[in-house]
CHARMM internal coordinates of N, CA and C (Angstrom, degrees):
IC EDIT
DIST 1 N 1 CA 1.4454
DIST 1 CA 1 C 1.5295
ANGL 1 N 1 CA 1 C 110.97
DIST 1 C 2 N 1.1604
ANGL 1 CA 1 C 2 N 130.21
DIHE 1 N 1 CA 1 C 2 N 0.61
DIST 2 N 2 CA 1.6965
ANGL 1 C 2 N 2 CA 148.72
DIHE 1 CA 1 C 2 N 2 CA -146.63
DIST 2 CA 2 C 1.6181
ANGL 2 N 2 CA 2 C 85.64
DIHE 1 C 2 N 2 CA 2 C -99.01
DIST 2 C 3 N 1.4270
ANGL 2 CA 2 C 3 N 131.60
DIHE 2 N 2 CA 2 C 3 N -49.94
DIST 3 N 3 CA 1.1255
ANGL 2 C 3 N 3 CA 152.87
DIHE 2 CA 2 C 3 N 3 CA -156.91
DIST 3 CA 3 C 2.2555
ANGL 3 N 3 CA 3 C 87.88
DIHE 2 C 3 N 3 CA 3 C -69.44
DIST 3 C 4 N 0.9368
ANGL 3 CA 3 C 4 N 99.11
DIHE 3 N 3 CA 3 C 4 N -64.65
DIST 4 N 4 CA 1.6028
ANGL 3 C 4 N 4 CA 114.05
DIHE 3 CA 3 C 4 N 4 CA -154.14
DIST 4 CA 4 C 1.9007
ANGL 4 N 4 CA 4 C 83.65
DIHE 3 C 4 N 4 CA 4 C -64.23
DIST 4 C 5 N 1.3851
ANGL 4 CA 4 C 5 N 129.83
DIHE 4 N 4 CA 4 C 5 N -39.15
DIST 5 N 5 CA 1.5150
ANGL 4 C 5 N 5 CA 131.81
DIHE 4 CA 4 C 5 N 5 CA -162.84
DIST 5 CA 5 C 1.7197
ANGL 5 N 5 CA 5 C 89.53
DIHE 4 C 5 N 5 CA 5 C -57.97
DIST 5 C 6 N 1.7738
ANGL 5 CA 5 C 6 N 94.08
DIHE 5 N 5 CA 5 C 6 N -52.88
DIST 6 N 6 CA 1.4568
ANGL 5 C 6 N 6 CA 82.61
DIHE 5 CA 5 C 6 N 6 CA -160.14
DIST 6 CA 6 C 1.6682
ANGL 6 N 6 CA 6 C 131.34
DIHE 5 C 6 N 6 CA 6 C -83.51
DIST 6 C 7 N 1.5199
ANGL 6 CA 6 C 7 N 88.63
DIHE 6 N 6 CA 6 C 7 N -8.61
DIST 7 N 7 CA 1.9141
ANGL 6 C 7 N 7 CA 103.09
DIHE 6 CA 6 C 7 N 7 CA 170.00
DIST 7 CA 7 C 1.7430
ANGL 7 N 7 CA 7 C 96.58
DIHE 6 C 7 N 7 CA 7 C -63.79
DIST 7 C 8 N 1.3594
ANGL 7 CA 7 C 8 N 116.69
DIHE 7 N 7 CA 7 C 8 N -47.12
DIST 8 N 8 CA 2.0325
ANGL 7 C 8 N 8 CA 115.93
DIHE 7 CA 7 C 8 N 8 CA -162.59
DIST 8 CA 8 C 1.0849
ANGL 8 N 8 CA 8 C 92.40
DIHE 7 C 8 N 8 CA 8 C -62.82
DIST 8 C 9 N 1.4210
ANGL 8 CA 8 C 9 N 125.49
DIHE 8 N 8 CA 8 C 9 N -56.58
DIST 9 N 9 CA 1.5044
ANGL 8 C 9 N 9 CA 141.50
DIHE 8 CA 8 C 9 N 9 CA 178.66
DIST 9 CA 9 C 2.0647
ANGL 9 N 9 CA 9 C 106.34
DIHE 8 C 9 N 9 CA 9 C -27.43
DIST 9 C 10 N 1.3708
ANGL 9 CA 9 C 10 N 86.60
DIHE 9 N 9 CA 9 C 10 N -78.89
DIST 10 N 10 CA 1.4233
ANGL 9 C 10 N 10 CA 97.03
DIHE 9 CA 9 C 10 N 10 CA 179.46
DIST 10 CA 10 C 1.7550
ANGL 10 N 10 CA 10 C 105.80
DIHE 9 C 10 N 10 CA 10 C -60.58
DIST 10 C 11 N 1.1704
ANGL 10 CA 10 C 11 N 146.77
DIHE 10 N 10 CA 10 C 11 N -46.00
DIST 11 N 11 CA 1.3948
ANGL 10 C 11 N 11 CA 122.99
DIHE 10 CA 10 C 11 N 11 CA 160.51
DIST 11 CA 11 C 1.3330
ANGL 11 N 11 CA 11 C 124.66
DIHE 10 C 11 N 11 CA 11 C -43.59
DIST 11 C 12 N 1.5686
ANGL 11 CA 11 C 12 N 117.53
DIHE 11 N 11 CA 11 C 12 N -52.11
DIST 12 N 12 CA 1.4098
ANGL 11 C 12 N 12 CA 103.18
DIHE 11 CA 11 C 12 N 12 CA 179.26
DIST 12 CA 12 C 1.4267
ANGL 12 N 12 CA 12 C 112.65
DIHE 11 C 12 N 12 CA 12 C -66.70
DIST 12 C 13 N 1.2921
ANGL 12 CA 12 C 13 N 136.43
DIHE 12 N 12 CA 12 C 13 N -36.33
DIST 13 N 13 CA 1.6368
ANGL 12 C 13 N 13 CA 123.73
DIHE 12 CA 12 C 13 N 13 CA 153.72
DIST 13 CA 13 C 1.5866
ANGL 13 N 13 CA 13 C 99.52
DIHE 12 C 13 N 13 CA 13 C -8.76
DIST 13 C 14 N 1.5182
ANGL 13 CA 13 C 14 N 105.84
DIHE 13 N 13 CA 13 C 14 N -105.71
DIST 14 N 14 CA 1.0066
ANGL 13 C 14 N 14 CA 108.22
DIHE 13 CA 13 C 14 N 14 CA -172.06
DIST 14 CA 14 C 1.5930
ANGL 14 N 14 CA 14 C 145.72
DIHE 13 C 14 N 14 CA 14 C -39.78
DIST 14 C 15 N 1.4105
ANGL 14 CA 14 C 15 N 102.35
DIHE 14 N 14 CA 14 C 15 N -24.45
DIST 15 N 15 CA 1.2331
ANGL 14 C 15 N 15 CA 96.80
DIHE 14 CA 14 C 15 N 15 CA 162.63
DIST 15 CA 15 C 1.9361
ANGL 15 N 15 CA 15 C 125.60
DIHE 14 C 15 N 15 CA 15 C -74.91
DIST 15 C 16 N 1.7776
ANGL 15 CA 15 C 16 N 97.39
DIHE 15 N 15 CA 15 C 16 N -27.05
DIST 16 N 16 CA 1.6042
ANGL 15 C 16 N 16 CA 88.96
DIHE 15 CA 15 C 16 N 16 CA -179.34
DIST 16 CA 16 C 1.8240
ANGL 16 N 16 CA 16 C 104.62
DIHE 15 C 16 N 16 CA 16 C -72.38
DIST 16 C 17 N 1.4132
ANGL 16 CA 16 C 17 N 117.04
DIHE 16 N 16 CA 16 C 17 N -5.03
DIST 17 N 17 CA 1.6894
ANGL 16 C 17 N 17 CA 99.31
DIHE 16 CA 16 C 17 N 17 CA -169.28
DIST 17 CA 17 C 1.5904
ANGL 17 N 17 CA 17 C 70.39
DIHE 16 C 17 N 17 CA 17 C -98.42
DIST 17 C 18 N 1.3132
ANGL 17 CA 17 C 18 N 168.57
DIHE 17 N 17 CA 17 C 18 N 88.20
DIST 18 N 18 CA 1.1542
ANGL 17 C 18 N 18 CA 157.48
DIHE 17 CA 17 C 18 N 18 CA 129.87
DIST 18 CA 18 C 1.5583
ANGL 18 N 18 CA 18 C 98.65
DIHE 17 C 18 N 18 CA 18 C -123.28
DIST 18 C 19 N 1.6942
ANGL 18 CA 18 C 19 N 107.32
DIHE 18 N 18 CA 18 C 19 N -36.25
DIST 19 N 19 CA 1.0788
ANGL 18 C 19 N 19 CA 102.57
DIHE 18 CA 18 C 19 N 19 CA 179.50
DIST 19 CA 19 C 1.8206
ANGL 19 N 19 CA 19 C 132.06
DIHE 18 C 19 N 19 CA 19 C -88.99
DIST 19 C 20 N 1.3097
ANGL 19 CA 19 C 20 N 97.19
DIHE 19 N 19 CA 19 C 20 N -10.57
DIST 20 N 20 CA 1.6339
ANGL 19 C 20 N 20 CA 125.92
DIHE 19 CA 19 C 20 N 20 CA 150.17
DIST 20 CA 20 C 1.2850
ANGL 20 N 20 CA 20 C 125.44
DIHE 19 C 20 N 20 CA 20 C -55.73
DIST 20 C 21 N 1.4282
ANGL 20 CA 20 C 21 N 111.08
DIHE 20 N 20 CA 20 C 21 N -45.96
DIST 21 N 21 CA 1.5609
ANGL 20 C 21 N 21 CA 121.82
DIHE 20 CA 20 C 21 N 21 CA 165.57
DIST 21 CA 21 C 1.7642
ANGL 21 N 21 CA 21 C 103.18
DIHE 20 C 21 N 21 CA 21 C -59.94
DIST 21 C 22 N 0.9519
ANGL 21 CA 21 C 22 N 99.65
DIHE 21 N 21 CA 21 C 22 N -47.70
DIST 22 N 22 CA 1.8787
ANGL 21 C 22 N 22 CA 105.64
DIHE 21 CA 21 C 22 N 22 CA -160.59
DIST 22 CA 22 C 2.0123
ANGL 22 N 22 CA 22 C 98.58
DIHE 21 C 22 N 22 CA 22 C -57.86
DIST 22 C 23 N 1.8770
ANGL 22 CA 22 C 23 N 103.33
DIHE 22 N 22 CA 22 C 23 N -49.76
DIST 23 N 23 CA 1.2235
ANGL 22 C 23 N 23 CA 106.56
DIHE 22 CA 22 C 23 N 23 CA 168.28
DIST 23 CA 23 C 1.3335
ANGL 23 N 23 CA 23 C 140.86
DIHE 22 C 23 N 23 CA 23 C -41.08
DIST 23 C 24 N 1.2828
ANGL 23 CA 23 C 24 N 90.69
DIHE 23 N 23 CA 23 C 24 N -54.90
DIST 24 N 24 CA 1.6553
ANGL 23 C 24 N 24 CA 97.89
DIHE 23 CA 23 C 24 N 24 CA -163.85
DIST 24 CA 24 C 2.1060
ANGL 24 N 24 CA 24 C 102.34
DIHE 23 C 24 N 24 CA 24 C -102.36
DIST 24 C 25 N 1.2362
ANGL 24 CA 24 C 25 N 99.97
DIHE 24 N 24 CA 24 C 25 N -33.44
DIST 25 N 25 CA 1.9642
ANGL 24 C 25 N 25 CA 105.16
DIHE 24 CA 24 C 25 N 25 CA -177.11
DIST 25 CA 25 C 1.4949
ANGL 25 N 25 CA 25 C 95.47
DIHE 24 C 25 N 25 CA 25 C -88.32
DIST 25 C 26 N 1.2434
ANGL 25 CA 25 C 26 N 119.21
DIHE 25 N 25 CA 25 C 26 N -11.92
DIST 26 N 26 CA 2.1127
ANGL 25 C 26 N 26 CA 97.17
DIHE 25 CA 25 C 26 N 26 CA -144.99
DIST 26 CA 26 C 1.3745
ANGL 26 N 26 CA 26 C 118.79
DIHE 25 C 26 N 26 CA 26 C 56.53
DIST 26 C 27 N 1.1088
ANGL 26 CA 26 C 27 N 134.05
DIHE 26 N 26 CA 26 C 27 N 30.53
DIST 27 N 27 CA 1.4871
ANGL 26 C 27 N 27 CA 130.17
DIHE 26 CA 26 C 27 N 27 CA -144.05
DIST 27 CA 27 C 1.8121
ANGL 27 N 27 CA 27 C 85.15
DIHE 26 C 27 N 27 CA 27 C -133.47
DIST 27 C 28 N 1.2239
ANGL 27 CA 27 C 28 N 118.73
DIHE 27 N 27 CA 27 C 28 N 124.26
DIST 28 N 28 CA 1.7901
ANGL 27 C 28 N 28 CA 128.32
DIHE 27 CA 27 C 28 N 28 CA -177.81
DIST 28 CA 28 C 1.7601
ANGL 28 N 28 CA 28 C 93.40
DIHE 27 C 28 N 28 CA 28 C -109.23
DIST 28 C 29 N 1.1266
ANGL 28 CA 28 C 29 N 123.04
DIHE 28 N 28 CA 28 C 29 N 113.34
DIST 29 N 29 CA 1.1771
ANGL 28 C 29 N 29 CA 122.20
DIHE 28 CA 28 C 29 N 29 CA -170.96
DIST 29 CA 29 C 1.8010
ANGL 29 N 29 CA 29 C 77.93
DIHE 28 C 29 N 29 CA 29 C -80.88
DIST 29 C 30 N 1.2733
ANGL 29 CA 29 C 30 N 129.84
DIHE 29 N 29 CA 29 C 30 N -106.63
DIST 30 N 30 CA 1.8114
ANGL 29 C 30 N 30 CA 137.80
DIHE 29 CA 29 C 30 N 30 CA -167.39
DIST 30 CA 30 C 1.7713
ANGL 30 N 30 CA 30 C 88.09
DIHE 29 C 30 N 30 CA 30 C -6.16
DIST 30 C 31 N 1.0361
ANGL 30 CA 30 C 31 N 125.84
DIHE 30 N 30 CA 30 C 31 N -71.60
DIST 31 N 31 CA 1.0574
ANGL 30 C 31 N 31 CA 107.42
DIHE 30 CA 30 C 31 N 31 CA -153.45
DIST 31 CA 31 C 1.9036
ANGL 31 N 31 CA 31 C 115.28
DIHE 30 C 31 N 31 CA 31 C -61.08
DIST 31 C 32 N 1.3687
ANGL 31 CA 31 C 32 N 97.35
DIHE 31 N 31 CA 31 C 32 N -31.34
DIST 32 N 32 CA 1.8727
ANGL 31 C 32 N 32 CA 99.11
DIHE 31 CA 31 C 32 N 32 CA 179.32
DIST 32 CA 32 C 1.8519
ANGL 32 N 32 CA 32 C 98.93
DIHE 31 C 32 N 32 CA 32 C -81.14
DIST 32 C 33 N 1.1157
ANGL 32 CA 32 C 33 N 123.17
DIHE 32 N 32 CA 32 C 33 N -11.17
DIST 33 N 33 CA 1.5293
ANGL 32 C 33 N 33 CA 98.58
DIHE 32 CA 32 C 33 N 33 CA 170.90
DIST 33 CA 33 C 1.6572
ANGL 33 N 33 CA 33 C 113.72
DIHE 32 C 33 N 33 CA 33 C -113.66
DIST 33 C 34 N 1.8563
ANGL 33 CA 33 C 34 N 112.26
DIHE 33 N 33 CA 33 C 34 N 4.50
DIST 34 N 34 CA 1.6047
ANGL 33 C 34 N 34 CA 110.30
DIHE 33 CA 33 C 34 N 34 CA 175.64
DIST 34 CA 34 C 1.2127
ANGL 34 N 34 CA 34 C 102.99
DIHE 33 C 34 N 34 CA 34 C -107.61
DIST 34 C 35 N 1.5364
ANGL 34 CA 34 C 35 N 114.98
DIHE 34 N 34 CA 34 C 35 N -28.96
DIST 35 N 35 CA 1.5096
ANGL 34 C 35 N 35 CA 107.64
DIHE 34 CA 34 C 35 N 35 CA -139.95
DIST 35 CA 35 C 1.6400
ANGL 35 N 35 CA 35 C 129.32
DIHE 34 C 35 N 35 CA 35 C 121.29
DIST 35 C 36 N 1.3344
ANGL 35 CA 35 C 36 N 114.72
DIHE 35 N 35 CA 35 C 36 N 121.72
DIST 36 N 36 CA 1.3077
ANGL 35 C 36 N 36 CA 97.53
DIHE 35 CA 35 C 36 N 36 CA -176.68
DIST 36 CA 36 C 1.0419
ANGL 36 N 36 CA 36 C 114.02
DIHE 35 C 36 N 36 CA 36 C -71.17
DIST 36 C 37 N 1.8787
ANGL 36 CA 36 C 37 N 115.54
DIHE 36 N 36 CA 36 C 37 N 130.55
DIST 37 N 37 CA 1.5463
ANGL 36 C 37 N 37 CA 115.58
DIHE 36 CA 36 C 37 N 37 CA -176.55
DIST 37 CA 37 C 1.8933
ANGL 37 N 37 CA 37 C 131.18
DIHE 36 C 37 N 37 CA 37 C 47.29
DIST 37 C 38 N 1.5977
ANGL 37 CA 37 C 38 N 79.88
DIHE 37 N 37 CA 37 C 38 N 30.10
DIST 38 N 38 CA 1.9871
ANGL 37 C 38 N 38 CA 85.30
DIHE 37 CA 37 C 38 N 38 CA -169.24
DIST 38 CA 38 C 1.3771
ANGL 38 N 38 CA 38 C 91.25
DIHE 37 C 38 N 38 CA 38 C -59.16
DIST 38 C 39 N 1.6397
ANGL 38 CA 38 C 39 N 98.04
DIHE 38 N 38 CA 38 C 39 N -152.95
DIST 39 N 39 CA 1.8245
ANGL 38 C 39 N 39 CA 111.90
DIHE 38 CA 38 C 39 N 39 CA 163.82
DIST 39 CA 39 C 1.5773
ANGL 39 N 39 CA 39 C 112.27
DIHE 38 C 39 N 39 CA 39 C -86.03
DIST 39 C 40 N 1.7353
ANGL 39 CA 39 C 40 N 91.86
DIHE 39 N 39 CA 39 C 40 N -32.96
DIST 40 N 40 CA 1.9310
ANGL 39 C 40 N 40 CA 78.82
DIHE 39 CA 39 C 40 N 40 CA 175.20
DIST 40 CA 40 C 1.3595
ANGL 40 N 40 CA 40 C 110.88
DIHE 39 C 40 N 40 CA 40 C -77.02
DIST 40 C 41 N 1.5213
ANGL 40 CA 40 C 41 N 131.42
DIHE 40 N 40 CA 40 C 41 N -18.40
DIST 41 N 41 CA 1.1912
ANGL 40 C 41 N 41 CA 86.08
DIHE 40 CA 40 C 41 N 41 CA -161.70
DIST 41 CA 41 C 1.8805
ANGL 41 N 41 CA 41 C 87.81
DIHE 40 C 41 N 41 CA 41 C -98.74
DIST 41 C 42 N 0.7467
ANGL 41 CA 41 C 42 N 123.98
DIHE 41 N 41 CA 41 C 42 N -10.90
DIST 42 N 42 CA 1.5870
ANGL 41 C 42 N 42 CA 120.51
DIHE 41 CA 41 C 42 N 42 CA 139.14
DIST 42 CA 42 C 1.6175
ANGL 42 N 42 CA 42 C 114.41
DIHE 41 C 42 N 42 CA 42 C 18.03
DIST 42 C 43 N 1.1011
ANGL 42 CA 42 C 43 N 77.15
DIHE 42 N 42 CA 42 C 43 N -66.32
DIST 43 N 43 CA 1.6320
ANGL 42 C 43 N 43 CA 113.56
DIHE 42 CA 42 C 43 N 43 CA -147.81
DIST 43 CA 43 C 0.9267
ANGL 43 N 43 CA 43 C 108.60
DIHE 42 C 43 N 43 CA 43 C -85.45
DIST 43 C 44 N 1.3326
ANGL 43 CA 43 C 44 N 125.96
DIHE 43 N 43 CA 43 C 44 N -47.40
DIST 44 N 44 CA 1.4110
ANGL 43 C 44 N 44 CA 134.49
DIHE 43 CA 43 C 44 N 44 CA 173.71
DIST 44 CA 44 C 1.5207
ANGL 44 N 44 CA 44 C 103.69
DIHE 43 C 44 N 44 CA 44 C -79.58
DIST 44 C 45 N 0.9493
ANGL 44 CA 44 C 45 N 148.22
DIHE 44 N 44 CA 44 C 45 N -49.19
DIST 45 N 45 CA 1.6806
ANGL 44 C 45 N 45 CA 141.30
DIHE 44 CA 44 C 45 N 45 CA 131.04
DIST 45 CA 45 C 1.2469
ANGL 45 N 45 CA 45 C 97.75
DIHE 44 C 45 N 45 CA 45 C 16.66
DIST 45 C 46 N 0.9821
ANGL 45 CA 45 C 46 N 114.68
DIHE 45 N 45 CA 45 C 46 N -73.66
DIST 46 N 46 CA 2.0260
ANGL 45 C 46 N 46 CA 126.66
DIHE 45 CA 45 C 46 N 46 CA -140.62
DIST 46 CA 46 C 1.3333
ANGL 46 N 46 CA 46 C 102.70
DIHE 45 C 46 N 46 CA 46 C -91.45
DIST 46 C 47 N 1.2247
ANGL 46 CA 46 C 47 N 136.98
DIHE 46 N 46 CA 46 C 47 N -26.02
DIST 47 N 47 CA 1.6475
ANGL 46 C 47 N 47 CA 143.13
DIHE 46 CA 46 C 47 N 47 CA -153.49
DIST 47 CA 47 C 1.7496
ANGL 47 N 47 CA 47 C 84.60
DIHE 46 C 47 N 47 CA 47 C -116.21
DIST 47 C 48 N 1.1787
ANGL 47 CA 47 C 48 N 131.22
DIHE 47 N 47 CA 47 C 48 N -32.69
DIST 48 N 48 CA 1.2146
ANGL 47 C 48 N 48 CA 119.83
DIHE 47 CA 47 C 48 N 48 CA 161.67
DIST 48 CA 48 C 1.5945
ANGL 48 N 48 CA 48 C 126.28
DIHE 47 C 48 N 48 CA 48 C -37.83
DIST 48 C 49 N 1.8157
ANGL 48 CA 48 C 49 N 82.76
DIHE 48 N 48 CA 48 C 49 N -73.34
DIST 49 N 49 CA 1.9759
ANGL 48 C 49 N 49 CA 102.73
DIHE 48 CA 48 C 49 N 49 CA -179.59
DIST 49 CA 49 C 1.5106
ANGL 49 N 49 CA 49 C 97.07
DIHE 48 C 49 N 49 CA 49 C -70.41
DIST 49 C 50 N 1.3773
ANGL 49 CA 49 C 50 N 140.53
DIHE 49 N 49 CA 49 C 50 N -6.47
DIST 50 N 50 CA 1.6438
ANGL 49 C 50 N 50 CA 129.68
DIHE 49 CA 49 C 50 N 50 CA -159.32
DIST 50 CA 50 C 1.9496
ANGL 50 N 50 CA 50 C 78.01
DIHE 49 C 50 N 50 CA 50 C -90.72
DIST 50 C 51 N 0.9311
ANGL 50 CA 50 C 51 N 110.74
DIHE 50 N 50 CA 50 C 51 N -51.91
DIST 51 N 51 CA 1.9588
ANGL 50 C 51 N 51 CA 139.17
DIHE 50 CA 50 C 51 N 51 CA -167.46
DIST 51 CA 51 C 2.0638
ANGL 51 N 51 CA 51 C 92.02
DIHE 50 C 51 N 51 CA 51 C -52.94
DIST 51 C 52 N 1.2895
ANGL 51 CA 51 C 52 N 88.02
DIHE 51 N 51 CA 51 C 52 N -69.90
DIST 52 N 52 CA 1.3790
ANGL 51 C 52 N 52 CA 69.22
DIHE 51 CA 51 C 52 N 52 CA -175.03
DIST 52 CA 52 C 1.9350
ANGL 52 N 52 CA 52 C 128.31
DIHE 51 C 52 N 52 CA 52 C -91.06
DIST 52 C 53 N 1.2980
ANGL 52 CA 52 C 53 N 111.40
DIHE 52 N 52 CA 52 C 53 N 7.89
DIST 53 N 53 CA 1.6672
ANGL 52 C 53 N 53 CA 109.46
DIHE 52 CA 52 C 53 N 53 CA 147.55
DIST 53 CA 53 C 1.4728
ANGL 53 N 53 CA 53 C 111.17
DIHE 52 C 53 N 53 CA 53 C -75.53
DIST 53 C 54 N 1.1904
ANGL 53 CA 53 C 54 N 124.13
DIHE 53 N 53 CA 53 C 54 N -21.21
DIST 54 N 54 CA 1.4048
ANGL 53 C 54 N 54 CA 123.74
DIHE 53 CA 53 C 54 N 54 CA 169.44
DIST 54 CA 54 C 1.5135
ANGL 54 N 54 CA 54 C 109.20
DIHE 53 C 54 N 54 CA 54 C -63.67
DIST 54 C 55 N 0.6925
ANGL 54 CA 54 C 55 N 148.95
DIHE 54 N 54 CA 54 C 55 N -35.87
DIST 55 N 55 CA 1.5455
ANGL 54 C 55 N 55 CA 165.41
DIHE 54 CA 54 C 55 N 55 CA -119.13
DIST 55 CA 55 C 1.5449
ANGL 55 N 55 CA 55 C 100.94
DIHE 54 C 55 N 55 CA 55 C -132.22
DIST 55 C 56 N 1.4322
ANGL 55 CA 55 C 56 N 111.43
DIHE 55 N 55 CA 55 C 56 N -21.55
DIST 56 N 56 CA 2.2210
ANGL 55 C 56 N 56 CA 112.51
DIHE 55 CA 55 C 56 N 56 CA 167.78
DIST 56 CA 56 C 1.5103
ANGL 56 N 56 CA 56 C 76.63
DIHE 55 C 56 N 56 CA 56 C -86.42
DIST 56 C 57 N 1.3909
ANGL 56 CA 56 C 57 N 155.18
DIHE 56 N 56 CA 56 C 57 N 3.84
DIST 57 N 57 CA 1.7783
ANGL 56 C 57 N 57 CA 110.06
DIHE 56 CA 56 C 57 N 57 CA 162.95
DIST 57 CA 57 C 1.6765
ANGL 57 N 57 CA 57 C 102.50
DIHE 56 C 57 N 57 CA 57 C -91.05
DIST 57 C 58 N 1.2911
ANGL 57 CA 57 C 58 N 113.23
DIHE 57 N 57 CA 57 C 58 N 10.00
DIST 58 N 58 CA 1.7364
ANGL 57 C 58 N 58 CA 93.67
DIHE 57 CA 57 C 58 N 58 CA 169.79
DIST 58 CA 58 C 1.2932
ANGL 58 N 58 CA 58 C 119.73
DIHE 57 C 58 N 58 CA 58 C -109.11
DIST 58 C 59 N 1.3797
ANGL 58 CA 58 C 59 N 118.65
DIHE 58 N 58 CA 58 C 59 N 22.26
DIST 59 N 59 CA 1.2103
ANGL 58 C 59 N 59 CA 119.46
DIHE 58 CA 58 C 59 N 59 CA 137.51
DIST 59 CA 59 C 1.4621
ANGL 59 N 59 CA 59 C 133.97
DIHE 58 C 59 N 59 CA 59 C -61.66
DIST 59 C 60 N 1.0750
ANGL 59 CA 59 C 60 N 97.04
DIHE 59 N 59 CA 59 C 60 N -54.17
DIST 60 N 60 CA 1.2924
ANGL 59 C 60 N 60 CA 118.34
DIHE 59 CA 59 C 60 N 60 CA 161.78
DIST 60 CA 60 C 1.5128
ANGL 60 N 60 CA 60 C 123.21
DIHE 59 C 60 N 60 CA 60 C -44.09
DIST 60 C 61 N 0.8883
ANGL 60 CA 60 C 61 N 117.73
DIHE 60 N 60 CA 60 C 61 N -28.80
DIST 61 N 61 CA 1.6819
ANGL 60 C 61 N 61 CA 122.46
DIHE 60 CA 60 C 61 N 61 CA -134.38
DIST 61 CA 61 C 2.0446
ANGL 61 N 61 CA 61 C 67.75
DIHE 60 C 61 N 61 CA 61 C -123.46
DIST 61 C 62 N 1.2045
ANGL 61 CA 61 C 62 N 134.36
DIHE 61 N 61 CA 61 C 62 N -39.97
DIST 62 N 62 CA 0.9378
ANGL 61 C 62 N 62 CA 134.66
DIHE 61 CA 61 C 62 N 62 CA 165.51
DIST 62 CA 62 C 1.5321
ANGL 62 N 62 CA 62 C 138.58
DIHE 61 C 62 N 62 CA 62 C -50.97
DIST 62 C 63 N 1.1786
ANGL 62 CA 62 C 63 N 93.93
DIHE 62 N 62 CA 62 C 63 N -58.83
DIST 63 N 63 CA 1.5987
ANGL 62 C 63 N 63 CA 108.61
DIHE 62 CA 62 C 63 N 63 CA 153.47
DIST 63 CA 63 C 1.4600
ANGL 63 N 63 CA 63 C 127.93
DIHE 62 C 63 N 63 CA 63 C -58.85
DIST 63 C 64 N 1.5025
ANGL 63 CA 63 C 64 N 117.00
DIHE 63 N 63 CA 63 C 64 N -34.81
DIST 64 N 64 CA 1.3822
ANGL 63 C 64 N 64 CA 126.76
DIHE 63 CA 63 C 64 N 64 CA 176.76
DIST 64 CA 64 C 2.0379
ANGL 64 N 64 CA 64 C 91.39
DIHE 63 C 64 N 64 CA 64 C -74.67
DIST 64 C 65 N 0.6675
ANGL 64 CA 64 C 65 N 143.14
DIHE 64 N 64 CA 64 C 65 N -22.54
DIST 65 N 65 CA 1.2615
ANGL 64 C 65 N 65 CA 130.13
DIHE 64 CA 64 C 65 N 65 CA -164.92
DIST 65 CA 65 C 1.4996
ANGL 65 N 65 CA 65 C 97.76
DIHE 64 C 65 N 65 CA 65 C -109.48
DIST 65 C 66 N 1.5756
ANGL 65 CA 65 C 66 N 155.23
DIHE 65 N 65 CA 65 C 66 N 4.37
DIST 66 N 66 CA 1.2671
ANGL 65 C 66 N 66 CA 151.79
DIHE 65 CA 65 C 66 N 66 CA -164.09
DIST 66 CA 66 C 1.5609
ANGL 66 N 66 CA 66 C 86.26
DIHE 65 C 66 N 66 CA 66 C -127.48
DIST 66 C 67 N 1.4039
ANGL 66 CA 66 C 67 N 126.11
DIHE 66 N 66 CA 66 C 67 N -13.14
DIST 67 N 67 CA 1.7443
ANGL 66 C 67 N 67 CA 123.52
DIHE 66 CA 66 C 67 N 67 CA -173.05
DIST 67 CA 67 C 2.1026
ANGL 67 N 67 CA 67 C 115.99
DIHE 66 C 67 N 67 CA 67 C -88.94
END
COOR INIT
IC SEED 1 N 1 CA 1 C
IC BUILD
């Protein structure tokens, strides 16, 4: 399961520097290399936010391991 932490892990990376771009450039990287609002970037949208609600169980998973 170590494998799957660090793929969500590594999406939400990328989505917060996407959202850094959006901040500071106005600049949507997904959208200039999918498409605005295509299906991929859809997709990559969703596996982002799916990636990082995954990512509130390592709090958890954090706390259970400092107890």
């Amino acid at each position: 399961m170590k494998w799957f932490d660090y793929t969500a892990l590594t999406l939400v990376i990328i989505g917060a520097v996407n959202w850094l771009l959006i901040g500071i450039f106005r600049f949507d990287l997904v959208a200039f290399l999918f498409g605005n609002m295509s299906w991929l970037s859809r997709i990559i949208y969703t596996l982002v936010g799916l990636c990082g609600l995954y990512l509130l169980s390592v709090y958890g998973r954090i706390r259970g391991i400092s107890e």
